[in-house]
N, C-alpha and C positions, 0 to 999 in steps of 0.2 A: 776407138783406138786399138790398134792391133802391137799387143808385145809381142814381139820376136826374139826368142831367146837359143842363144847357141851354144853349146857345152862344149870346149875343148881343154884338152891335157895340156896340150903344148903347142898344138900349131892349126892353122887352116890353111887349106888350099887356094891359089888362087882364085881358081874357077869357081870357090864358094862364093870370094869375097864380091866377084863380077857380080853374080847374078843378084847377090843381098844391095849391092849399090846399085843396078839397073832396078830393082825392087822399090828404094830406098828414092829416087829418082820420077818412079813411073805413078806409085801410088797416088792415090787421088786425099787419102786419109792420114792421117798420123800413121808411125810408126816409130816404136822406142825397139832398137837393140840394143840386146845387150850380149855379152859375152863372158863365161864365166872359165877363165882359163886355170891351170894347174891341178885341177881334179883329174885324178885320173878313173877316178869311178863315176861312169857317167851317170847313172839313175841317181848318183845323189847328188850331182851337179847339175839335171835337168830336176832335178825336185827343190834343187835351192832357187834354177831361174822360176818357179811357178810360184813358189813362198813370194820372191823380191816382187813379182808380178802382183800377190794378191794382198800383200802390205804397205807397196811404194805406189801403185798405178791403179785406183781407184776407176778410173776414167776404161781402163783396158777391159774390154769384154773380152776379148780371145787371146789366146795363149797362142802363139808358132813355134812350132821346135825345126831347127833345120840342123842337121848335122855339119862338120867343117870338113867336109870330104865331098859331098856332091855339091852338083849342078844344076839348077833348074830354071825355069824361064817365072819372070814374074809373075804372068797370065796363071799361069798354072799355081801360084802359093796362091794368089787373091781367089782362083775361084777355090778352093779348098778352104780360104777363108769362109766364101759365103758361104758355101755348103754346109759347114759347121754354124754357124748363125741361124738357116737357115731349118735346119734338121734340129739344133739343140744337143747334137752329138760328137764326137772323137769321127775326124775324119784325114786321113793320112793316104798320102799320095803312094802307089808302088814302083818302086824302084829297085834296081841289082846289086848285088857284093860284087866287090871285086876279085872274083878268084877267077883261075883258070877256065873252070866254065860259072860262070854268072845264072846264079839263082835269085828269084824275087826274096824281096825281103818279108814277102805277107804268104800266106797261108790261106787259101778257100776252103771251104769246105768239104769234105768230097761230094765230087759228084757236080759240084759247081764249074760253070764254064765261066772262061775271063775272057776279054777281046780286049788287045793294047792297041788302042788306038787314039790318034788325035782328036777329040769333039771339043765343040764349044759347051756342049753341056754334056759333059758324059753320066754317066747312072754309078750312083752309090751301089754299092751292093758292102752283106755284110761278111765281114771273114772271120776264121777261126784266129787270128793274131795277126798285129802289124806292127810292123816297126815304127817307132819314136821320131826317125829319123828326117823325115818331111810331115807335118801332122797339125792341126788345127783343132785344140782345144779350147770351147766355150767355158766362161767361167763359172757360171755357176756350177759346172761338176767339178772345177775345183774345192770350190767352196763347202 
């Protein structure tokens, strides 16, 4: 079973809610959302949905975080699911801020080359920091 847990202060966007119910639709496996609204400090709203994760959902091997601000296709959360299953590690999709010019939200290493591209299996690779914000944590590194 895959917990899906989303931190919001005050609101989500639609195009979040789209793609968590096309998500929520397409999966083959369980899936509990949950939503933990009114915090406005998100590390301690995404560390309250990991606690509710590893106190209430016994059954939940992995952790999803998705922010209420993006977009993603399902294909894309489930294979980061597996990946994380699969590796035993934190693996988090890259995606941009929204500023005027739009910067990734993850950090390579220097020296490291990326290629954003569409694959059906693309390659891990490891960075100097990623964002929370799309992300697939195994539990036992909760625990």
């Amino acid at each position: 079973m895959i917990f899906l847990g989303m931190a919001s202060w005050h609101t989500a966007r639609v195009q979040t809610l789209h793609s968590v119910s096309a998500l929520m639709v397409s999966s083959k496996e369980p899936i509990h959302c949950e939503i933990n609204e009114g915090d406005g400090l998100i590390s301690r709203s995404r560390s309250t949905l990991a606690t509710k994760m590893l106190t209430h959902f016994p059954e939940a091997d992995v952790l999803g975080m998705v922010d209420t601000d993006i977009q993603f296709e399902p294909t894309d959360f489930l294979k980061m699911v597996r990946s994380a299953r699969e590796t035993g590690q934190i693996v988090a999709g890259v995606y941009v801020t929204r500023e005027r010019t739009p910067k990734p939200t993850s950090l390579p290493f220097p020296g490291q080359q990326w290629h954003f591209v569409d694959q059906d299996n693309p390659s891990l690779v490891e960075v100097k920091y990623i964002s929370p914000g799309f992300m697939a944590v195994p539990r036992h590194i909760l625990e």
